[in-house]
N, C-alpha and C positions, 0 to 999 in steps of 0.2 A: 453287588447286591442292590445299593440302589439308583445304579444304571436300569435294570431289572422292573423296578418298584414304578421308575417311571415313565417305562416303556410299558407298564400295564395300564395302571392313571390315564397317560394319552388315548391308549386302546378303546378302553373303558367311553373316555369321555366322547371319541371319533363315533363309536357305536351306537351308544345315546340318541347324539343328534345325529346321524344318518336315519334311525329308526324314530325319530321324534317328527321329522320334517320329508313329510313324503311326496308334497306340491302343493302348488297355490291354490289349487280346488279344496283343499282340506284346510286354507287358512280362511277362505272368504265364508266357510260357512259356521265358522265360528263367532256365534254371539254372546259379548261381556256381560255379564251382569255382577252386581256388588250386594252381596245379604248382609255383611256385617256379622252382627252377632246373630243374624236368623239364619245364617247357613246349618243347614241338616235339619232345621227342627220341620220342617215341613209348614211352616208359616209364612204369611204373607209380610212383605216389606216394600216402601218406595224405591222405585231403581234409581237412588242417588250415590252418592259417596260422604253424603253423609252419616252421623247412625243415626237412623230413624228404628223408630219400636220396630214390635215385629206383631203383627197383626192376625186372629184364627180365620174370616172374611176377607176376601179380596173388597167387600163392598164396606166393611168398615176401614178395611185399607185405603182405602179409595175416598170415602167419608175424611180421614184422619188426613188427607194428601192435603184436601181443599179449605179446611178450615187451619192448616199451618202453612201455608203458601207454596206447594206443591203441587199448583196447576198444572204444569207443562209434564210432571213428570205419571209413569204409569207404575201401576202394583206389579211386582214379581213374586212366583213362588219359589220359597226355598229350599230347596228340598235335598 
């Protein structure tokens, strides 16, 4: 029985990544981005890894970027 158990588990887990990883066309067009706590609300946030607020404006986004030292970085929405 659980010879069984983990010949399903293996199954399982082979099936996953064969259908998760379908080529490197599908990995290059993948872009990171980090919301923090603004994921889903549909608000604006720095694309840091820090937590930064979460902002209704990308231009007070953007505003809030430059007066805490987040030149370099741009607004993302998060949605």
């Amino acid at each position: 029985m659980k010879r069984n158990r983990y010949i399903l588990i293996v199954f399982l887990i082979v099936t996953l990544f064969n259908n998760s990883c379908s080529g490197d066309a599908f990995v290059g067009d993948i872009d990171l981005h980090f919301c923090g706590k603004c994921a889903g609300t549909g608000k604006w946030t720095v694309d840091s890894f820090d937590f930064t607020p979460c902002h209704t404006t990308k231009a007070e986004c953007l505003d809030w970027a430059k007066r805490n030292g987040y030149y370099d970085k741009d607004c993302i929405l998060c949605n």
